[in-house]
C-alpha positions in Angstrom: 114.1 8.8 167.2 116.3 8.2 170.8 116.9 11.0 172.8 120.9 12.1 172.4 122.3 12.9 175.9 126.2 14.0 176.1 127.8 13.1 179.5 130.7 14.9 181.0 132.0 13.1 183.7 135.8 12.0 184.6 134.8 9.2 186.9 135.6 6.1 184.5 133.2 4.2 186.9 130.6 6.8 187.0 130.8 7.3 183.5 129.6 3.8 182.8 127.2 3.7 185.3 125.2 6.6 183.4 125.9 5.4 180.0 124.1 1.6 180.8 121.4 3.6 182.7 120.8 5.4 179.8 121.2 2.9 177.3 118.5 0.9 179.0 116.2 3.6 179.0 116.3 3.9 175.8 118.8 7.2 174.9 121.9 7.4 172.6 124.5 8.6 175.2 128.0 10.1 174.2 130.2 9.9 176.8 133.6 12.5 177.4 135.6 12.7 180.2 136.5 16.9 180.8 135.1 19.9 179.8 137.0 20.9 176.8 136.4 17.6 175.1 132.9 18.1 176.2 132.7 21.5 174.8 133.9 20.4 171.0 131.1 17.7 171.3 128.7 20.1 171.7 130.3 21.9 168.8 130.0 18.9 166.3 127.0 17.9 167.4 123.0 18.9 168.8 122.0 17.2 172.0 118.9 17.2 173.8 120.1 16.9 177.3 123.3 17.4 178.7 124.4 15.9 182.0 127.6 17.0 183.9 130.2 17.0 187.0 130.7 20.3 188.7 133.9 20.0 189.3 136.2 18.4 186.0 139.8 18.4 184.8 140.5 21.2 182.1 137.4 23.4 183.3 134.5 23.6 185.7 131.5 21.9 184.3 128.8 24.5 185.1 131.6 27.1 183.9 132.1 25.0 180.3 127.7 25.0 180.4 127.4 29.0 180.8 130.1 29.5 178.4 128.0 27.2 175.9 125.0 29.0 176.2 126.6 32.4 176.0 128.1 30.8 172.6 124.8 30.0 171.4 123.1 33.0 172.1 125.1 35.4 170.4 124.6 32.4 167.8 120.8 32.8 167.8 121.4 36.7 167.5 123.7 36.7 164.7 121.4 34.3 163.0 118.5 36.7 163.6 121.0 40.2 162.6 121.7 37.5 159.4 117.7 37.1 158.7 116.6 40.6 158.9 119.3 41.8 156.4 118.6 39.4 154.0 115.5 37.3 154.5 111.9 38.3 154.2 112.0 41.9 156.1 114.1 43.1 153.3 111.8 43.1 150.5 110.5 46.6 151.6 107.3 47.8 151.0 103.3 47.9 152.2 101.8 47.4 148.7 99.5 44.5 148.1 101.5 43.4 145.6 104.8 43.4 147.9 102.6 41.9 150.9 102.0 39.0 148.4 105.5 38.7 147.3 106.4 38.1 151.2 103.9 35.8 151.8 104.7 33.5 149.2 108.5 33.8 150.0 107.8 32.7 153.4 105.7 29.8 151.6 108.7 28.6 149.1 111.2 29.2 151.4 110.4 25.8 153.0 110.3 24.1 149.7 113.2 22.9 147.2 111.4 23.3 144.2 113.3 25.5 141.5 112.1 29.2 141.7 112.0 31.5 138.0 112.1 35.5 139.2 110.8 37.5 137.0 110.8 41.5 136.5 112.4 44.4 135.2 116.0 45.3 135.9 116.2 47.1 139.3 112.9 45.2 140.8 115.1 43.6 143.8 115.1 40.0 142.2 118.5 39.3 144.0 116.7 40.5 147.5 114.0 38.4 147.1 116.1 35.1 146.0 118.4 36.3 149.6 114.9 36.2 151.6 113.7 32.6 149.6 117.5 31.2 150.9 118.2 32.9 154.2 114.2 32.0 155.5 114.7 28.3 154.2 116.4 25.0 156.0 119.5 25.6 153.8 120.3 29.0 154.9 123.2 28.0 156.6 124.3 26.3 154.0 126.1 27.7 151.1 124.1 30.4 148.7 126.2 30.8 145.6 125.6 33.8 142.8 126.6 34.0 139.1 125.2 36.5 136.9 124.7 34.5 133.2 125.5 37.6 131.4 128.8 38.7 132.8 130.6 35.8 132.1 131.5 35.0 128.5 129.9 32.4 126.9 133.2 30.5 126.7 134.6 30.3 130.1 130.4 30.0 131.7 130.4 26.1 131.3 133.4 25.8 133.3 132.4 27.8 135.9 129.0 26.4 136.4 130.1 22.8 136.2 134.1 23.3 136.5 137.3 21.2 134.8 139.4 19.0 135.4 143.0 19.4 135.0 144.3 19.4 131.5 141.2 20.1 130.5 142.0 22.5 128.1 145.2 24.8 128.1 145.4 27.0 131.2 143.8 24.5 133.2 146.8 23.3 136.0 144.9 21.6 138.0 141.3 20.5 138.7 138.6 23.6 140.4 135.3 22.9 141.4 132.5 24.3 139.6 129.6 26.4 141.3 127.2 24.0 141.6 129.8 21.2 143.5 129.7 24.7 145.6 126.6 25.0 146.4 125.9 21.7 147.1 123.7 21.4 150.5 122.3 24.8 149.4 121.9 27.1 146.8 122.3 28.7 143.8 121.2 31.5 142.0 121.4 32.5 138.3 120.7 35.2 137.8 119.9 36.7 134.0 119.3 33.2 132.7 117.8 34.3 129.8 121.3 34.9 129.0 122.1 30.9 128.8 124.1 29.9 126.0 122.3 26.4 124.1 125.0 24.5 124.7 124.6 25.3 128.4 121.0 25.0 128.7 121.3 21.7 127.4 123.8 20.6 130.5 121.4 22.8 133.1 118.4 20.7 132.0 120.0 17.7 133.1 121.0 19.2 136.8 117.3 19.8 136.9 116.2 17.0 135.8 118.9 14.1 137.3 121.1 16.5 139.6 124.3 15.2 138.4 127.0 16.5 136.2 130.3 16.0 135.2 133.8 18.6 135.5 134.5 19.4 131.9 137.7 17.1 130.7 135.8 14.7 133.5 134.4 11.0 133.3 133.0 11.3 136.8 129.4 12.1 137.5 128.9 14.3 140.3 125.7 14.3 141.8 124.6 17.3 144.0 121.9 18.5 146.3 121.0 22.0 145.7 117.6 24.1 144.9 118.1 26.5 142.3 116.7 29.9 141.9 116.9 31.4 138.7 116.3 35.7 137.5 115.4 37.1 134.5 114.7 40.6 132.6 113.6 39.2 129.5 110.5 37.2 128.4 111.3 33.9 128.5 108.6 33.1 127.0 108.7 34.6 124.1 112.4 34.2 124.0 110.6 30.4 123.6 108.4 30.5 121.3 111.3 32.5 118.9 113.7 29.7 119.8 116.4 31.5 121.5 115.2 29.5 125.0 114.8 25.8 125.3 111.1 25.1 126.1 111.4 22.0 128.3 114.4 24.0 130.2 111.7 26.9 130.9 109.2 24.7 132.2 112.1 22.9 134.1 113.0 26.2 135.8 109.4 27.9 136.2 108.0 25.3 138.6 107.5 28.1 140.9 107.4 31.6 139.0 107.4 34.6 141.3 106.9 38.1 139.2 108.3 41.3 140.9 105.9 44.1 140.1 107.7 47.3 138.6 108.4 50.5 141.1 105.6 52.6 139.2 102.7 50.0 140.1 103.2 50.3 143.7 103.7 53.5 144.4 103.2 53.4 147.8 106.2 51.4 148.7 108.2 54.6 147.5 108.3 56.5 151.1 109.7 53.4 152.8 112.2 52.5 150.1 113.5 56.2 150.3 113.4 56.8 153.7 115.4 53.3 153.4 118.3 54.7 151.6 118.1 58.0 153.2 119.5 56.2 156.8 121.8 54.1 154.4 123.5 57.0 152.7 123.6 59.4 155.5 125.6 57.2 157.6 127.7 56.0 155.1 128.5 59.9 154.2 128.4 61.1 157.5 125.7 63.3 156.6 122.5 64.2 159.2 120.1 64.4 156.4 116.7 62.8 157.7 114.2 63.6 155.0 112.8 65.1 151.1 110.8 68.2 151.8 107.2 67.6 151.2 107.9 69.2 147.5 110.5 66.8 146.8 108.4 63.8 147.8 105.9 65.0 146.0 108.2 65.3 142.6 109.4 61.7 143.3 106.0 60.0 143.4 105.2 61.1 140.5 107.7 59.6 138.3 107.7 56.1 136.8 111.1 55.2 137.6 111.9 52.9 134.6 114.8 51.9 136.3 113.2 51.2 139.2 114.5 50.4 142.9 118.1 50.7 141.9 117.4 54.1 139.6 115.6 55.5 142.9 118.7 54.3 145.2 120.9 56.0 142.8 119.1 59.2 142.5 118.8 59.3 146.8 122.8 58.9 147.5 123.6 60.9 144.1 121.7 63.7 146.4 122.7 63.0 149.7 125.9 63.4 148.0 125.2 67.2 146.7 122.7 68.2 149.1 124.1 70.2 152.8 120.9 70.3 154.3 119.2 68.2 156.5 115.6 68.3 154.8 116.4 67.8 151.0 114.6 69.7 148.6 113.3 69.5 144.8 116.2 71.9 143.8 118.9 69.2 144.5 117.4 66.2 142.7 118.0 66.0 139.2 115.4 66.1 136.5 113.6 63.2 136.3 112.9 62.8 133.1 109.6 61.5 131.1 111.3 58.6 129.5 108.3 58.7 126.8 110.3 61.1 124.9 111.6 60.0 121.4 114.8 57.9 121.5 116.4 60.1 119.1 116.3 62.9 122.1 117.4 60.4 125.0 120.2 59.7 122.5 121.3 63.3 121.8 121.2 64.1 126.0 123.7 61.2 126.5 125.6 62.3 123.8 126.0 65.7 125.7 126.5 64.0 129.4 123.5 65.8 130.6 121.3 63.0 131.3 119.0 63.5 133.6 119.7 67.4 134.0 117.3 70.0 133.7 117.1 71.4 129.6 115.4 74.8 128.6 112.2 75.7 127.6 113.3 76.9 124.3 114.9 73.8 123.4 111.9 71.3 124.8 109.6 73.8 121.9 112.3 73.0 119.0 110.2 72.1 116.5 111.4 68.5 115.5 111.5 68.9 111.5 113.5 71.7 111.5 116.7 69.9 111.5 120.9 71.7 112.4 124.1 70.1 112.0 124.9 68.3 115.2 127.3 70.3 116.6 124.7 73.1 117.0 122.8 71.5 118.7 125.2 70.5 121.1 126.7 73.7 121.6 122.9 75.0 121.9 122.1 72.5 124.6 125.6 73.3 126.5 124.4 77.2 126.2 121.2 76.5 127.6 122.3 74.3 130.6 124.5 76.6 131.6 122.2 79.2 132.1 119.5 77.4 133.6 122.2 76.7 136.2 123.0 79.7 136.6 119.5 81.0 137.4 119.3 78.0 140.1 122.2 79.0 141.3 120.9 82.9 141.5 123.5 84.2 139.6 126.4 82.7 142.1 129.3 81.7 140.1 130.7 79.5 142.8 127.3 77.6 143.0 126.8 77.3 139.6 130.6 75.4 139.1 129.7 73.4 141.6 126.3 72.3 140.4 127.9 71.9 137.3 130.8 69.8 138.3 133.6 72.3 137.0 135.6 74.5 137.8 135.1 78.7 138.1 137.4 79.2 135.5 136.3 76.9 133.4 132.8 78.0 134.0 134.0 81.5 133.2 135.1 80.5 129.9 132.1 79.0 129.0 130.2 82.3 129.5 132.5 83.8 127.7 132.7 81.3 124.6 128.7 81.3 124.6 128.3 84.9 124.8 126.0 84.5 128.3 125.8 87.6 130.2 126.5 88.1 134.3 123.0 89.2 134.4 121.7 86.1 134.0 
């Protein structure tokens, strides 16, 4: 491949001189005659050595040069700010099985085979398809996102593939779909186990012949894009029962990466909350810095079923409450063992207590001895209360707080359950 060279020079004669010269020698030479025309060539296009006059019409040549590289190095930061938020340093964690999952991101990254994430909800599967796109040659290209599951199954076709106008009623004029969007670069569907048939069917063939056509459309479009797909759900079981198209799945699991639930690497914890502690004490202007040592100690041992994103929400939910700056056990909510029957986790969301401490009395209710709903919801009410009220020492204030009501309404609650100051 010839060496590019981009002359600046407003000497006609001199400018012809160095283009033959180089010519001859075998480089492709672009010639411009001032610095501002020499500055948009640079914009439009990479050169490997550029030659100029000091001294030019509309700008100083070593002045246009400086002001280039200045341009390009807070190009090469930004780029660098760009990776580090969203390419392989955010997947956070020191578990083998995290140190795995970087290590083959940085491998795929440089590939454009199609990628199937797999994992619970609230693994990171969105942060890990960021680092596979923002650490590959397309990353500054476009990366396009669409969640399968919140778009009905009626309008998902057209915003996939898009329409042309007339197309159906509504449609006044033509709109590209996501895929003509993300053509040079990426896409990412996420919850694909959510595809409709009749949309797998028009996927396959993107995999298979990347082309397409606009719904209402007789053109075929053909695009170059690498897709990167997420799901919850066993695909293949969804399979093997016929809700998922086989060839599609093998289509889309040339390269399957599986994201490991929060409660199998433990050890990644620390770093993820000390992660959202900086997060959410900036963003409440709050100086909190750590858990207390009892705290930590609570949130390791819980499985987190709702993993990264349950643990986010449970550190700025407490950031939130807490006006200390070492956070302890008594501001984070109870994390309950999810193992208990459904019938319970039913009746607690039911109440709005979710996730707030419950009595000892109640946790010993012997589960055949059955009372008409609304005594048990006034009972679990009665009991809350007080065991806010012993957190909370007694203190009224505190307690309404805690408790997310008012005094007064706190005092009528006492009153209507009959629960003593004492307490």
């Amino acid at each position: 491949m010839k060496k590019s060279v981009l002359i600046i020079e407003d000497e006609p004669i001199m400018r012809n001189i160095l283009k033959n010269a180089l010519n001859k020698a075998g480089f492709e030479a672009t010639i411009v005659e001032d610095g501002i025309k020499g500055i948009s060539a640079i914009n439009e296009g990479e050169f490997d050595i550029i030659i100029t006059d000091i001294v030019l019409p509309k700008g100083d040549g070593l002045n246009k040069i400086v002001e280039f590289q200045e341009l390009k190095r807070d190009y090469t930061r930004l780029q660098q700010e760009y990776e580090n938020i969203f390419g392989v340093e955010r997947i956070l964690g020191v578990s083998p099985k995290i140190a795995a999952i970087k290590d083959l991101t940085k491998t795929v990254a440089g590939v454009d085979s199609t990628i199937l994430i797999e994992g619970e909800s609230g693994t990171g599967k969105e942060v890990v398809a960021n680092a596979i796109h923002y650490s590959s040659p397309r990353r500054e290209k476009p990366f396009i996102k669409i969640s399968c599951a919140a778009i009905p199954e009626t309008l998902l076709e057209s915003e996939l593939f898009g329409y042309e106008k007339g197309a159906f009623t509504g449609a006044f004029k033509r709109k590209p779909g996501k895929f003509e969007l993300a053509n040079h670069g990426t896409i990412f569907l996420d919850e694909i186990g959510d595809l409709p048939h009749s949309v797998q069917i028009k996927l396959l063939r993107v995999l298979q012949e990347r082309e397409f056509e606009r719904i209402g459309g007789t053109e075929t479009i053909k695009v170059d894009v690498r897709i990167i797909c997420a799901t919850n759900r066993d695909l293949e079981k969804e399979t093997k029962e016929g809700r998922f198209r086989e060839d599609l799945y093998y289509r889309l699991k040339v390269i399957p990466v599986y994201l490991p639930p929060l409660r199998e690497r433990k050890e990644d914890i620390p770093i993820l909350i000390n992660h959202f502690i900086k997060i959410y004490s900036k963003k409440m202007n709050k100086k909190i810095t750590a858990f207390s040592d009892e705290a930590m100690s609570y949130l390791l041992d819980y499985d987190f079923h709702g993993n990264v994103r349950e643990l986010e929400n449970i550190i700025e939910r407490t950031i939130a409450l807490c006006p200390n700056q070492i956070m302890g056990k008594e501001y984070l909510p109870l994390l309950r063992d999810r193992r208990q029957k459904t019938e319970d986790r039913r009746l607690w969301q039911a109440a709005d207590i979710e996730h707030r401490p419950i009595s000892k009395n109640l946790q010993k209710k012997e589960p055949d001895k059955l009372i008409p709903l609304q005594d048990k919801m006034t009972e679990v009410e009665r009991n809350y209360i007080m065991d806010v009220l012993k957190k909370a020492s007694g203190n009224k204030t505190k307690a309404a707080k805690l408790l997310n009501i008012s005094r007064k309404n706190l005092w009528e609650k006492m009153k209507k359950y009959n629960i003593q100051d004492e307490v």
